[in-house]
C-alpha positions, 0 to 999 in steps of 0.5 A: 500500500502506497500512503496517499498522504504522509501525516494523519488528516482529522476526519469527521466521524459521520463521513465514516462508514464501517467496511462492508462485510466487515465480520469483526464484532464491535461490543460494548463491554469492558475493554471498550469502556477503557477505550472511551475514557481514554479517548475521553482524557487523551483523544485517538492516539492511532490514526484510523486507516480509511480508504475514499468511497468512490464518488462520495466524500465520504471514507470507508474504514480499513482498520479502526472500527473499535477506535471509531465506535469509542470515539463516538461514544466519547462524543468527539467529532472528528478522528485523525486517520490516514488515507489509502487509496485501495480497491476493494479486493486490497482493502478487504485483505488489509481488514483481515490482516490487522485484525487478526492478530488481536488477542481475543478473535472469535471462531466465527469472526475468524471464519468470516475473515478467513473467507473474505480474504481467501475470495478476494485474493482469488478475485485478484488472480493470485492464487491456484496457478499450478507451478507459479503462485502458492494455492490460495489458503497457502498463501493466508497461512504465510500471515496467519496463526494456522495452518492451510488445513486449519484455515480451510476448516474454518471456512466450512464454519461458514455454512453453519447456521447461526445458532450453531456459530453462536454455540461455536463462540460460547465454546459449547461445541468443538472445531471439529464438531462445527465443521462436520456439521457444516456439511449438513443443509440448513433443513438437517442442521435446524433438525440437529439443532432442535434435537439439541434443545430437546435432549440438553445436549450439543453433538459430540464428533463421533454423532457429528460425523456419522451424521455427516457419513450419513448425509453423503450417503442420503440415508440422513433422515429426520429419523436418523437424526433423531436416533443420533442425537437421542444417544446418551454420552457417557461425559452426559449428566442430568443438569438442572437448569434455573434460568438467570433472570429468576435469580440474578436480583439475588447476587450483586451485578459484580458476580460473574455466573460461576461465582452465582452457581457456587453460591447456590451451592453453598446456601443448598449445603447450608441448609443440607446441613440445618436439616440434618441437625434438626433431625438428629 
């Protein structure tokens, strides 16, 4: 990338637009909350990287997505950034690759990213040349943290619907489990998935994977799925759930949901134990 301009420009932040497609998520938590106050107290230390929308005056943002929303809630108007002229296959790689890296990156965002930059470098005519350029997932393993194989599975997380996705970034099911899934049409996937609410359960990889085999043979029926899924693990424990809203007034807002649990299960064996004295 060549640097349209040597020095950062202020730019107002409604002539700002978040990168379309952008798969990085933006939340309004904690480390966010730091971000504001120290944009309140010292202002946006590192420039955005912005590239113009063509023929507008207005600017689609490369990297800078979390700075800008802080700043926004910070109340200030203008942001200093730095202008590159790229196209879109260039700027969609620039997304990817400085984000990346952040210490905490979700499976999906990872997923999404993975992806976007894998099109637009095929879209640039780079990848696939037998015997002059690396295949395509090669050539993002050089600047990522995985594997080509490794980035190729992500990509299957793709086809996940979005329940499941969510299940993937709450660490409720595996890599590995997600991507056997990914292969099942929305039709059986939203079928598993109700077999998951119906049993409290998520797949473990050996059901994941038989109802994978099962669907490249065209034996996987709403039957076949239901049996799969009904099958009791041997990690599966009867689990009793409360749902949160019915006992989080109870405990200060600080308490975190493992810190309610083990509460509840202190004040269970206290009154465990006043039973058993009264009965003596």
């Amino acid at each position: 990338m060549k640097n349209t301009m040597k020095k950062p420009v202020a730019i107002p932040v409604e002539k700002l637009r978040p990168f379309a497609g952008h798969p990085f998520k933006v939340k309004d938590d904690d480390e966010m909350n730091t971000l504001i106050e120290s944009i309140q107290t010292q202002g946006v230390l590192s420039p955005l990287i912005v590239r113009p929308i063509e023929n507008t005056e207005e600017y689609e943002v490369v990297s800078g997505h979390r700075r800008l929303h802080a700043a926004q809630k910070a109340g200030i108007t203008e942001v200093p950034a730095l202008i590159y002229a790229l196209d879109r296959d260039a700027a969609t790689i620039a997304v990817v690759d400085s984000n990346l890296h952040r210490e905490h990156i979700l499976p999906s965002e990872k997923a999404f990213a993975y992806k976007l930059k894998y099109e637009a470098l095929k879209h640039q005519g780079t990848s696939c040349q037998v015997g002059t350029k690396l295949r395509t997932d090669k050539q993002i393993a050089e600047n990522a943290n995985d594997s080509a194989r490794q980035i190729q599975r992500y990509i299957r997380l793709t086809y996940l619907i979005p329940e499941f996705l969510e299940k993937m970034d709450n660490g409720e099911i595996a890599l590995s489990v997600g991507v056997e899934l990914s292969f099942l049409d929305e039709s059986s996937q939203r079928e598993v998935l109700e077999q998951c609410e119906m049993n409290d359960c998520t797949p473990s990889y050996s059901q994941a994977w038989r109802m994978h085999k099962a669907d490249r043979e065209g034996s996987l029926t709403k039957a076949a799925i239901q049996t799969i899924m009904s099958e009791e693990k041997a990690n599966q424990k009867v689990r009793l759930k409360i749902p949160m809203e019915r006992i989080r007034k109870y405990f200060p807002q600080s308490y975190t949901a493992a810190q309610i649990e083990d509460a509840v299960v202190k004040l269970c064996e206290r009154d465990y134990r006043r039973r058993t004295d009264r009965e003596r």
